[in-house]
N, C-alpha and C positions, 0 to 999 in steps of 0.2 A: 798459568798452571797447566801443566797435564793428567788427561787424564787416561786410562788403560782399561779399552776394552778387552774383559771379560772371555768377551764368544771367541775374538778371531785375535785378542792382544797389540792389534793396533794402538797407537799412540795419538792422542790428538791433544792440539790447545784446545783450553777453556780460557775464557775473563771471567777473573771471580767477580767483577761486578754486576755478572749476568745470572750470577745465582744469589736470589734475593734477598731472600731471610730464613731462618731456621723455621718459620713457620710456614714457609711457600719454597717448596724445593724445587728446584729445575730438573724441566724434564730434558735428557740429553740423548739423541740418537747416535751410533755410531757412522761415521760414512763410508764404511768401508764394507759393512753388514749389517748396516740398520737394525741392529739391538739394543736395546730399549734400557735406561737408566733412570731413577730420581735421584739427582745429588743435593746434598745439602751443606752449606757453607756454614762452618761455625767456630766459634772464638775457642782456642785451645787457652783451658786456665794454668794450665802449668807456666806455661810459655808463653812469649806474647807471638801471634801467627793465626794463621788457619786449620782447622783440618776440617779432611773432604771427606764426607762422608757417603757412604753408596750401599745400594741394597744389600750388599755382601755383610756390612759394619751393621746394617741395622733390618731385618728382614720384615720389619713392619713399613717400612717406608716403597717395598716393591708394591704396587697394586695390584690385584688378581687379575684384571686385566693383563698386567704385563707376566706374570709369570703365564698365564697363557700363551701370550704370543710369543715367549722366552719355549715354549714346549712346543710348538706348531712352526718353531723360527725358519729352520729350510727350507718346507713347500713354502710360505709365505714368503719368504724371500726370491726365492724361485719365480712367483708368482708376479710379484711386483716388479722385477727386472722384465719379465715378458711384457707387461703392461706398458711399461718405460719403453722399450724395442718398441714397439708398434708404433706409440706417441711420436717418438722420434722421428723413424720413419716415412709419416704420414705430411711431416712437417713440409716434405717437396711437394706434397699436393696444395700447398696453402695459396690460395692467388693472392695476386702478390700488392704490396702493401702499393697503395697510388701513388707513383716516381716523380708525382708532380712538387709534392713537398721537400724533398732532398734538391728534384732543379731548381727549386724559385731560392733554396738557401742559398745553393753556387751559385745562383746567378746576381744575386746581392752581394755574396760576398768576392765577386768580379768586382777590380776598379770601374774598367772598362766596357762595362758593361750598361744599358738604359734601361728607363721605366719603360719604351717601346719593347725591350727584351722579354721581361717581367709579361708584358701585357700580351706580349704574342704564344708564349707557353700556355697560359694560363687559360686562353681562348679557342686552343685547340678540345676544347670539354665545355661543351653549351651549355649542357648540366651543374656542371661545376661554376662556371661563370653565373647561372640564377641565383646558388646559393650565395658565391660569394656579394655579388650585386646586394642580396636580401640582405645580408648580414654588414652590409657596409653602411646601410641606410638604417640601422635599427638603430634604438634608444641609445644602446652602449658606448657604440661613436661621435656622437652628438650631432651626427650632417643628417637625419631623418629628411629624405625627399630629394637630396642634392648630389647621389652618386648616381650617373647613368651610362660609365663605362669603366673599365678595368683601368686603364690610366685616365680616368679624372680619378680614381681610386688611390691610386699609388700617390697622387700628385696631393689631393685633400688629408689622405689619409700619411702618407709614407710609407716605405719600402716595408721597413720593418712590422707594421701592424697589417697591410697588405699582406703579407708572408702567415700573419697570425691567422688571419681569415681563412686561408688558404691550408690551413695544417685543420681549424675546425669543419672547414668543409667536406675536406677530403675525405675525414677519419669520421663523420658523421654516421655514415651508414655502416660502418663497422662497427662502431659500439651501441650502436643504439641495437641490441638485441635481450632475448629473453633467454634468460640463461637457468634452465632447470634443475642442477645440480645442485646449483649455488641460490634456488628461490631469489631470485633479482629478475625486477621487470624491467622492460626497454629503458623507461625513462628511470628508474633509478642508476641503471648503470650507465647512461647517458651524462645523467646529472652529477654524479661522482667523478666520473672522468673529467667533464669541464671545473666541476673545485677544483680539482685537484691543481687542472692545470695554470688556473689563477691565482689558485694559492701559492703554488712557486713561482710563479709571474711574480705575485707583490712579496713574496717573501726576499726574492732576488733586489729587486728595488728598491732594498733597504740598504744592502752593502755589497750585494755581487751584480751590478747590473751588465756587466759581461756575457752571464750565463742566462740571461732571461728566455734567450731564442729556445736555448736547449733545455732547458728548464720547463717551459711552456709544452715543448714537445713530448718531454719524456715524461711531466705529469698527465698528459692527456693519454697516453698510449701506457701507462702505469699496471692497470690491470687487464689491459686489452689478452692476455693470457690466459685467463679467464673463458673468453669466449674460445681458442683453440680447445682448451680441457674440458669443458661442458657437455660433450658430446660422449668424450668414457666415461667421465664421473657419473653421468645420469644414475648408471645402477649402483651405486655407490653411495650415493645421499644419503642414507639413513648412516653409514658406518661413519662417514664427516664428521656429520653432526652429534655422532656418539662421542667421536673422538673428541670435537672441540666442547661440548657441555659437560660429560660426565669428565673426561679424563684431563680438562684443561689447557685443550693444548691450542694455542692458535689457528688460525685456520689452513695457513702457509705450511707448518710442520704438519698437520691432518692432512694437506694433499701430499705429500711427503710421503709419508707413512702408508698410502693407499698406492699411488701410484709412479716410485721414485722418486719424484721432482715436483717445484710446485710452480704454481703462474707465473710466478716472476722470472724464474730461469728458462720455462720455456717460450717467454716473449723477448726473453733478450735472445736468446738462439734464433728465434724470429727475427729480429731488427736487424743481428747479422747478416743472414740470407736478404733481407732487404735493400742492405746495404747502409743500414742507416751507421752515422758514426758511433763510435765504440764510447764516449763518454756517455752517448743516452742510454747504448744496450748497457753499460756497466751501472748505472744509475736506475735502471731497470730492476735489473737483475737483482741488486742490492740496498733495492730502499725498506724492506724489513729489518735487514741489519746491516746497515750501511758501514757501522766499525768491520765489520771483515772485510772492507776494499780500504786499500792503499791511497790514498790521495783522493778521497773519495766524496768531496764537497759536494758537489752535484747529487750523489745518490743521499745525504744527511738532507738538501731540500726538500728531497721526493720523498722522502718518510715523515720529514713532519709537515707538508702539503698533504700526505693521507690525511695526516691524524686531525688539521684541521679541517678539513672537508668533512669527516667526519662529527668533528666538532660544530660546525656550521647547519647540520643536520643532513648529510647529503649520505647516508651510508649507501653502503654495495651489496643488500642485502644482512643478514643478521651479525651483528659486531660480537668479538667475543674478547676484544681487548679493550684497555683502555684510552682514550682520546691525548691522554697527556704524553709529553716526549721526555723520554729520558735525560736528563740534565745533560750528560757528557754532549751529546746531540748538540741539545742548545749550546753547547760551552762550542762547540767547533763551529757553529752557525753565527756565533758571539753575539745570542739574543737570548732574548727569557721568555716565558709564557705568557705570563701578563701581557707583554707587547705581543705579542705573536696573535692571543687573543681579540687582542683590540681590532684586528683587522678582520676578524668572523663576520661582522657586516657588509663591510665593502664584497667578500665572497660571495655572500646570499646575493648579496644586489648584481654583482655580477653576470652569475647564474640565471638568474629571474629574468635578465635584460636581452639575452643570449639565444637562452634553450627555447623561447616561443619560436623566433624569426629562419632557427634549424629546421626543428620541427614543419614549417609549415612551407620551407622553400622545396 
């Protein structure tokens, strides 16, 4: 369906399956001038069909909220593209993500290549070589006491889990931060990131074990966006928070509406610049609504490894949605919740096995 803004008369799709019930109406931004709509989908009795219904057809369904920002709409648009420029901007000053993880994939995914290859990358970072050492010997792996170089690692462990190590070490001190905007402490946003990333680990090892590498990566680096935005949202916390309790809106569309874009987009503009591959930045980008990407299997795991991390108890500070996934989701994933649930333990335990031997390398 489409739908026609209003302010500026642009044209956009909607999926009416994304507007819920006549008694929960969707709220819909324009993207072309972020003007603010409640639609509401509902059964036409004449006819068999829909009609759409929008603050014009029914003017109790606008919230005062919105016709406010509907009467302030230019500066605040104004204002928020200036916000957007900066963000953007700023993004070349970002250091840059640790190159070690993109080498150790090429260099597995080389025929021709060795575990002495692997081992010599990896050992130019003494630092990095502790943690992975720590992390090779913990409970998780089962060799406790019996790794005491980077290839007896490779060799004990394999290339692939080797590589795993090495994506949790690298990205450890970058999530493990305090994020004020967002009221999330170190270890919560620590501890959500690693759900996440084993929730699509095992969710892949059920029917996509192809995509586990990437999978792995791009649930750990999922809300790493987060920590880029933290630093202008600070003064902006309270309007967040208004927006996602009083006005209902996810948290995703709340940075949105404050400062153009939200974490997810601008951590896939990140992975870009990084150089990471386009299936994780697009998998990034798209794991709140992974139906708007094309062939988009990868980003339907990373949305519902949120939701079960979330579900596992690991939130990223205050939830405003719900933990279950959308059927259509699971129908493309060709799993249900019930199973999907069933693996919320193996997470916790995961987790728990994991985040001490980070922490303390």
């Amino acid at each position: 369906m489409k739908v026609e803004c209003p302010n500026c008369r642009m044209l956009s799709r909607l999926e009416e399956n994304r507007i819920i019930t006549s008694q929960s109406p969707h709220r819909w931004s324009c993207s072309n001038c972020d003007f603010g709509l409640v639609l509401e989908l509902r059964t036409n009795n004449v006819e068999s069909g829909h009609h759409l219904r929008s603050p014009g057809d029914s003017p109790d369904l606008m919230q005062a909220a919105d016709r406010q920002s509907c009467a302030n709409h230019p500066k605040e648009r104004s204002a928020v593209a200036a916000r957007k420029a900066k963000i953007l901007r700023g993004l070349v000053n970002l250091p840059p993500m640790p190159h070690i993880i993109l080498k150790a994939r090429e260099i597995i995914a080389d025929p021709t290549s060795s575990l002495k290859d692997l081992a010599n990358i990896i050992e130019t970072d003494q630092a990095l070589v502790a943690k992975v050492l720590t992390l090779a010997n913990s409970a998780y792996y089962g060799v406790s006491g019996m790794v005491a170089s980077i290839q007896h690692a490779s060799v004990l462990l394999g290339q692939k889990t080797l590589v795993q190590l090495i994506t949790i070490s690298a990205s450890s001190s970058l999530l493990n931060k305090k994020l004020k905007a967002y009221m999330v402490t170190p270890a919560e946003m620590w501890k959500h990131s690693l759900a996440c990333a084993f929730a699509a680990k095992r969710i892949c090892e059920i029917n996509q074990p192809e995509l586990i590498e990437d999978a792995f990566v791009a649930g750990l680096l999922h809300d790493a966006g987060k920590i880029i935005l933290d630093s202008h949202l600070e003064s902006y916390r309270d309007e967040l928070e208004r927006l996602c309790r009083q006005m209902n809106l996810p948290l995703f569309e709340a940075e949105r509406s404050v400062i153009g874009f939200d974490h997810a987009e601008i951590m896939a503009r990140a992975c870009r610049l990084w150089k990471f591959p386009d299936s994780q930045s697009d998998a990034i980008r798209f794991h709140h609504n992974p139906g708007d990407l094309q062939n988009g299997h990868l980003a339907h795991v990373i949305h519902t490894a949120d939701r079960l991390a979330k579900s596992a108890g690991f939130e990223a500070g205050a939830s405003y949605q719900a933990t279950e996934v959308d059927p259509g989701i699971l129908a493309v994933l060709e799993l249900d919740w019930a199973h999907l649930e069933a693996i919320v333990p193996a997470i916790i335990d995961d987790v728990q096995k994991i985040e001490k031997e980070v922490e303390e390398a």
